[in-house]
C-alpha positions as CSV (number, residue, x, y, z in Angstrom):
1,X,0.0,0.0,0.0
2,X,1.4,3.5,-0.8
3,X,1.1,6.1,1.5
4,X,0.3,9.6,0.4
5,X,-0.3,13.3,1.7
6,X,-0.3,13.6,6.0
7,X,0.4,9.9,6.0
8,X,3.5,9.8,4.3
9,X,4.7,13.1,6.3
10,X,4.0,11.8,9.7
11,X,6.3,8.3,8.5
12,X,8.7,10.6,7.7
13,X,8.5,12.8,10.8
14,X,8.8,9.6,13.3
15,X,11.1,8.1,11.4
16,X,13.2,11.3,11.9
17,X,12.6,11.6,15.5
18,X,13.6,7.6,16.0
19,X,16.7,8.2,14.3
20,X,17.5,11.3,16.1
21,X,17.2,9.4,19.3
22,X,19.4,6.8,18.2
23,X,22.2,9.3,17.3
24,X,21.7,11.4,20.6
25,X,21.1,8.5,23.2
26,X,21.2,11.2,26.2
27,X,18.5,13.6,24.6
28,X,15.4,13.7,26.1
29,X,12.5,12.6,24.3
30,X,9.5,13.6,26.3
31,X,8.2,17.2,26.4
32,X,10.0,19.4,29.2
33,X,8.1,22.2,31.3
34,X,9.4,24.9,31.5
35,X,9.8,26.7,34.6
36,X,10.2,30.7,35.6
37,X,13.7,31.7,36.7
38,X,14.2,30.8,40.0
39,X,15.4,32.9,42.8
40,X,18.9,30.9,44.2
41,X,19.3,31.5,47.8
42,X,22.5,29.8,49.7
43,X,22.4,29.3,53.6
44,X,19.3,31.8,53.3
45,X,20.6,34.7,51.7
46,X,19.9,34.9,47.6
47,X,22.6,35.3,45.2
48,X,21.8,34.7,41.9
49,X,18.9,33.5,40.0
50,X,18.7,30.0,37.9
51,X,16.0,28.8,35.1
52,X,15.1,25.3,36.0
53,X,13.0,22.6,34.3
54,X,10.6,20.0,35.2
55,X,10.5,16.2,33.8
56,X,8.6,13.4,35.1
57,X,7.7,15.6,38.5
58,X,11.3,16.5,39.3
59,X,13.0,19.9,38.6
60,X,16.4,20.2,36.6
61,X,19.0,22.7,36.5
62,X,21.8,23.8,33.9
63,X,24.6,22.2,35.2
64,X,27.1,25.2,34.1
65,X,24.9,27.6,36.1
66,X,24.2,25.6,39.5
67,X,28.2,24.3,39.7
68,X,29.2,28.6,39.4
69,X,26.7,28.7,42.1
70,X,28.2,26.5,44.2
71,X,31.8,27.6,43.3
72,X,32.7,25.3,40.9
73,X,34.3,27.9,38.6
74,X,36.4,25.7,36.3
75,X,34.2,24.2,34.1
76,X,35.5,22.0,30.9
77,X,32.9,20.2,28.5
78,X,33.9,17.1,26.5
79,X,31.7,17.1,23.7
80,X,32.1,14.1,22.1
81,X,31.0,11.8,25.4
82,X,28.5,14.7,26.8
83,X,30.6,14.8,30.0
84,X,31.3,17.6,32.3
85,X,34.5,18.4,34.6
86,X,34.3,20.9,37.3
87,X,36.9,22.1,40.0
88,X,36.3,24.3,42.8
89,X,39.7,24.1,43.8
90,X,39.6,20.9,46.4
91,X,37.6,18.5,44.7
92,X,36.7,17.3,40.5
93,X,33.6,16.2,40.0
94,X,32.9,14.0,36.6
95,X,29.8,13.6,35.6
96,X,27.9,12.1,32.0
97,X,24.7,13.0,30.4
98,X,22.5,10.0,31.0
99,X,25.3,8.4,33.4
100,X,24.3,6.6,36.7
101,X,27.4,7.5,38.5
102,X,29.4,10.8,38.6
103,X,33.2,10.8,39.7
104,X,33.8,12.9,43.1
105,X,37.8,13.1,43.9
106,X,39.2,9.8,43.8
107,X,35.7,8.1,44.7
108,X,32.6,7.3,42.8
109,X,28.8,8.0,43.9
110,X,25.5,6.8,42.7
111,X,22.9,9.9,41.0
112,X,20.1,10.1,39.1
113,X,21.0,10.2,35.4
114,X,21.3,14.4,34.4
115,X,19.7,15.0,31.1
116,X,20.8,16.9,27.7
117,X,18.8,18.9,25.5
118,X,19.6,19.6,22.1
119,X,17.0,22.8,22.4
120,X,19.5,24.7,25.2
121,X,22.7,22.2,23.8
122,X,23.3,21.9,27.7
123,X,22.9,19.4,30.3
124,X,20.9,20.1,33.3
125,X,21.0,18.3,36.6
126,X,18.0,16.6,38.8
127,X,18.1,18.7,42.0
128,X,18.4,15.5,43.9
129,X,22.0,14.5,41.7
130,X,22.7,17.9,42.3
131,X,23.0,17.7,46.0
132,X,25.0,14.3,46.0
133,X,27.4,15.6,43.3
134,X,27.8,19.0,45.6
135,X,27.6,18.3,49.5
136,X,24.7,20.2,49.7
137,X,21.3,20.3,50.7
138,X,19.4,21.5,47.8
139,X,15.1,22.1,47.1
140,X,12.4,23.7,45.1
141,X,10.5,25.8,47.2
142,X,7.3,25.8,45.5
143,X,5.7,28.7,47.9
144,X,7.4,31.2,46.2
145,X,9.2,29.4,43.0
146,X,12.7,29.4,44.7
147,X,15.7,27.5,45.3
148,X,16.9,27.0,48.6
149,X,20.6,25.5,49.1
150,X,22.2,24.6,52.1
151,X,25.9,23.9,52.6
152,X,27.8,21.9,53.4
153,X,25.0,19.1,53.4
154,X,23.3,17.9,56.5
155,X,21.7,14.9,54.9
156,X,22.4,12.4,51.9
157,X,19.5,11.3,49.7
158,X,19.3,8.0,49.0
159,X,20.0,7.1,45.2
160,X,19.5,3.8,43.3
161,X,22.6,2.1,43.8
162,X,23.5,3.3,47.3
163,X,24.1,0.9,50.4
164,X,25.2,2.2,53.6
165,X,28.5,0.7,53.4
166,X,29.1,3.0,50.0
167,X,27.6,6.1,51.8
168,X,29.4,6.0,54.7
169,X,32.8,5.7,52.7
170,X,32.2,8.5,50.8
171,X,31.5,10.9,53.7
172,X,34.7,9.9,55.3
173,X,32.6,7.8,58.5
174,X,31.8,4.4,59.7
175,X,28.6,2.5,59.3
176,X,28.7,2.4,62.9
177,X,28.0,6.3,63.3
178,X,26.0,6.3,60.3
179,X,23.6,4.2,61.7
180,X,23.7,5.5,65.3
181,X,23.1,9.3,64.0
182,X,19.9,7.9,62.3
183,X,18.7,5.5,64.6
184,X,19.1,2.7,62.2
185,X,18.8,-0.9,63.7
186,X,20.0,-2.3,60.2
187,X,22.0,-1.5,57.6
188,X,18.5,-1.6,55.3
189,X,18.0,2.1,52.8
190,X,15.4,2.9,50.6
191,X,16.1,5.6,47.4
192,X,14.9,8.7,48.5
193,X,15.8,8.4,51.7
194,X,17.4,11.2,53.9
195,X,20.0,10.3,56.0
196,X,21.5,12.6,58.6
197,X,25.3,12.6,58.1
198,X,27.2,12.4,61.1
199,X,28.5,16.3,63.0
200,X,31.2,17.3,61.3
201,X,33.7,17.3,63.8
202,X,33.5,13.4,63.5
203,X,34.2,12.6,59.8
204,X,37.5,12.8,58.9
205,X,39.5,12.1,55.5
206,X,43.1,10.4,56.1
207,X,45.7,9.9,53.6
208,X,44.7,9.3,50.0
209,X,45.4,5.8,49.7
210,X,46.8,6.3,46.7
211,X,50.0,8.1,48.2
212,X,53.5,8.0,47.6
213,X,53.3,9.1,44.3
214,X,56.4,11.1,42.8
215,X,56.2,14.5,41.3
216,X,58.0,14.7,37.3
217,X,60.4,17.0,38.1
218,X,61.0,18.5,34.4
219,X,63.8,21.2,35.2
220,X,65.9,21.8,37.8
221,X,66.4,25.7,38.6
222,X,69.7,27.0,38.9
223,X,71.3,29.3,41.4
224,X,69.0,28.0,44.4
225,X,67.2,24.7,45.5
226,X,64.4,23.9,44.7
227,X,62.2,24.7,47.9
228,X,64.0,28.0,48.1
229,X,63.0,28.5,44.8
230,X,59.0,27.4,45.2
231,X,59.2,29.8,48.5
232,X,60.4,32.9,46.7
233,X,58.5,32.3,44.0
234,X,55.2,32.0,46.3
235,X,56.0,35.3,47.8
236,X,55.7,37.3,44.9
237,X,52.2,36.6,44.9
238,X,51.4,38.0,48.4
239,X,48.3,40.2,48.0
240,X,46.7,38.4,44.6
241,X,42.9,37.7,44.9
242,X,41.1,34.3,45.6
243,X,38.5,32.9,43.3
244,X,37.0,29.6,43.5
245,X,38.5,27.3,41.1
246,X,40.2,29.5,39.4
247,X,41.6,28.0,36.3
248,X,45.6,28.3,35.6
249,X,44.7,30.6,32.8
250,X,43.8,33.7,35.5
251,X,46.9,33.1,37.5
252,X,48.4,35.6,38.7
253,X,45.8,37.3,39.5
254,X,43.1,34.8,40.2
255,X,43.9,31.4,42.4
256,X,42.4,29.1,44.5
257,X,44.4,27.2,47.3
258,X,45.0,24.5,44.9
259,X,45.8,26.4,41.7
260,X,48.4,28.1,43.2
261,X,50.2,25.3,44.3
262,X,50.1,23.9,41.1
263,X,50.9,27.3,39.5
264,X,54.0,27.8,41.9
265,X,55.3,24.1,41.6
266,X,55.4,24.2,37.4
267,X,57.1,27.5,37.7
268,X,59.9,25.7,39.5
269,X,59.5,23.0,37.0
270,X,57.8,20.7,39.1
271,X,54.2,18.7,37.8
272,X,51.6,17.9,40.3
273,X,47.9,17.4,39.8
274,X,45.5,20.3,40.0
275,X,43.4,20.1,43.1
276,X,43.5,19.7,46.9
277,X,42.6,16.6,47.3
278,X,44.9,15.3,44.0
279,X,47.8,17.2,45.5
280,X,47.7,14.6,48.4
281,X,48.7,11.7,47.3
282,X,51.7,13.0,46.2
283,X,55.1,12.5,47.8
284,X,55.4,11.0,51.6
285,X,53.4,12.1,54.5
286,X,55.6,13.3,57.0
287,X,55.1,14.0,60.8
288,X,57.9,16.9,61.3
289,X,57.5,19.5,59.5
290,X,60.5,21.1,57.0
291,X,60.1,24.0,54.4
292,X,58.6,23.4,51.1
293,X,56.6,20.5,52.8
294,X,52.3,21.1,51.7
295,X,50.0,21.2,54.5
296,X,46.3,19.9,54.1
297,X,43.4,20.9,55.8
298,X,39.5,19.9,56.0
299,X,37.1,23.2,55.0
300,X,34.3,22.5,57.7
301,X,32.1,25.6,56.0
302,X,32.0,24.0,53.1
303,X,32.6,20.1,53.3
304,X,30.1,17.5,55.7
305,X,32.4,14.8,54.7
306,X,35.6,16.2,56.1
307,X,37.6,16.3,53.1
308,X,40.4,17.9,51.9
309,X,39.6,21.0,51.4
310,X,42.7,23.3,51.3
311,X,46.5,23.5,51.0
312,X,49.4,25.5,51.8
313,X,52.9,25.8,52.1
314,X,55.1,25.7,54.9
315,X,57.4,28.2,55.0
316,X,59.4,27.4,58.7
317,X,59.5,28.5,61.5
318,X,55.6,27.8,61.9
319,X,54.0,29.9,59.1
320,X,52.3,28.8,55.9
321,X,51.5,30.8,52.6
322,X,48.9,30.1,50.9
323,X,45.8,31.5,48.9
324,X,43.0,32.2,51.7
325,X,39.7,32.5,50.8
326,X,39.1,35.5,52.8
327,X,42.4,37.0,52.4
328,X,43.6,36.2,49.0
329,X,47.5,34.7,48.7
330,X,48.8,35.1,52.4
331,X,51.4,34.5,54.9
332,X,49.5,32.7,58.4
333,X,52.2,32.7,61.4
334,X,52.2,29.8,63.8
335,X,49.6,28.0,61.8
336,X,49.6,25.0,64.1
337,X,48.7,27.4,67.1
338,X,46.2,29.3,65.2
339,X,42.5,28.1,66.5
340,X,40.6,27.7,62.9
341,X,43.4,26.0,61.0
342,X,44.8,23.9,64.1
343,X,41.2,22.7,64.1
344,X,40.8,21.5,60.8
345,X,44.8,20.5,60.3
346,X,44.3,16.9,58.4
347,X,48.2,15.8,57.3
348,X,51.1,17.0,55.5
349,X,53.0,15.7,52.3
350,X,56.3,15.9,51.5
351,X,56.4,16.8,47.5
352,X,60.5,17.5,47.2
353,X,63.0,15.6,49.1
């Protein structure tokens, strides 16, 4: 039978739409709702506003948008697998359109699959993945069309996938304290489940256990050693601003904690990775303290899971430069007796023998 007039152009029309599908696997099929920009408020105060959607009952958001939120400023896009990097300086977060699991530091964690459109040519982010991927605790407030965020997060939502042996390994605690904190007389979790995460002054992260890795060393300066030469050239940066993970590309007058480190190491000729959390598990952790050696630290303001969350330089005789978020690149005397970063003092790595 031959097919003629509306007939043959609605053939044609799914027979578009099913190839389409099959050449853009993470493209979403069903109609999307929009929904009016949304007011972004962080720990209660707003600070930027957001245009989410809606599928299947659940609100999105552009992924770009939500991680400069949140401060994940360096952003790289990998077209050809639909996959998104982004740094804030201590930790990089991997995450695919249509994946099940997102990379977080050296770690993997389970999410609900984020979404591409071909309309916006972005990916957006289920509010629920969106808290997992960020240690935060993140909802649509439907009284008034919002987004409320919280950070760090005080609760994990259950995803498919999860057990509370995996959970509890990714925020740095035991299941013992997992449970307790919850009341839990089993280890038994249902998705879309909140769990309280335990206080934050009892989840720790240790050594990476990847450690002992060795620095390339491409050239060796001349006229000084090397740890002289990483100290003099961190000086010359006293007084340059701090920006959330700022990329190498704004150095010198952008950093983050990690970026310079990285950006003072290759100047001396030496390659380490790029964020906080990378940067320890390089070189041997050491338990007296010498110049040149890094210095790690847990961010409590920002991190539940008591990450790494920022790194310095020690300089001797008890001080530490490094790029402070509320002071920009900065010299901290007696770090070890100050009361903030005594407190939140994780290890130290020796990088240069």
């Amino acid at each position: 039978m031959r097919l003629k007039g509306k007939s043959l152009n609605l053939l044609l029309f799914l027979s578009l739409v099913f190839s389409t599908l099959l050449s853009n696997p993470f493209t979403v099929a069903a109609e999307l709702k929009q929904v009016p920009t949304a007011g972004v408020y962080v720990n209660g105060k707003i600070v930027n506003g957001i245009n989410p959607i809606q599928y299947n009952g659940e609100y999105y958001v552009p992924i770009i948008y939500i991680s400069k939120i949140l401060g994940y400023n360096h952003i790289i896009f990998e077209e050809d697998t639909k996959t998104y990097q982004l740094t804030d300086g201590s930790t990089m977060i991997r995450v695919t359109m249509g994946g099940t699991r997102a990379k977080r530091g050296d770690g993997y964690i389970n999410i609900k699959p984020p979404l591409w459109t071909d309309i916006e040519k972005t990916g957006y982010l289920p509010l629920s993945s969106a808290g997992v991927l960020f240690n935060a605790d993140i909802a649509f407030q439907k009284s008034d069309g919002s987004i409320r965020i919280t950070t760090p997060a005080n609760y994990h939502l259950v995803q498919k996938g999860d057990t509370l042996w995996r959970i509890a390994k990714a925020y740095h605690t035991n299941l013992e304290l997992l449970r307790a904190v919850n009341d839990m007389t089993s280890n038994t979790i249902y998705i879309g489940q909140k769990l309280k995460l335990p206080p934050k002054n009892q989840v720790q992260e240790r050594e990476p256990a990847k450690e002992h890795q060795q620095p390339k060393i491409a050239k060796q300066p001349s006229g000084t050693n090397l740890v002289d030469n990483i100290i003099n050239e961190a000086k010359k940066y006293i007084g340059a601003q701090y920006k959330f993970g700022a990329s190498l590309s704004e150095a010198p007058e952008l950093f983050d904690c990690s970026s310079y480190i990285q950006f003072l190491f290759l100047n001396s000729g030496v390659e380490i990775p790029r964020v906080s959390r990378d940067q320890a598990s390089v070189g041997a952790k050491v338990a007296n303290l010498q110049k040149g050696d890094l210095m790690f630290f847990t961010t409590p303001e920002l991190y539940s899971d008591g990450r790494v969350g920022h790194v310095g330089i020690y300089m001797g005789n008890g001080n530490m430069i490094h790029a402070s978020s509320s002071k920009g690149v900065t010299i901290t005397e007696n770090v070890l007796q100050n009361p903030y970063w005594s407190k939140n003092y994780l290890f130290s790595k020796r990088v240069i023998q």
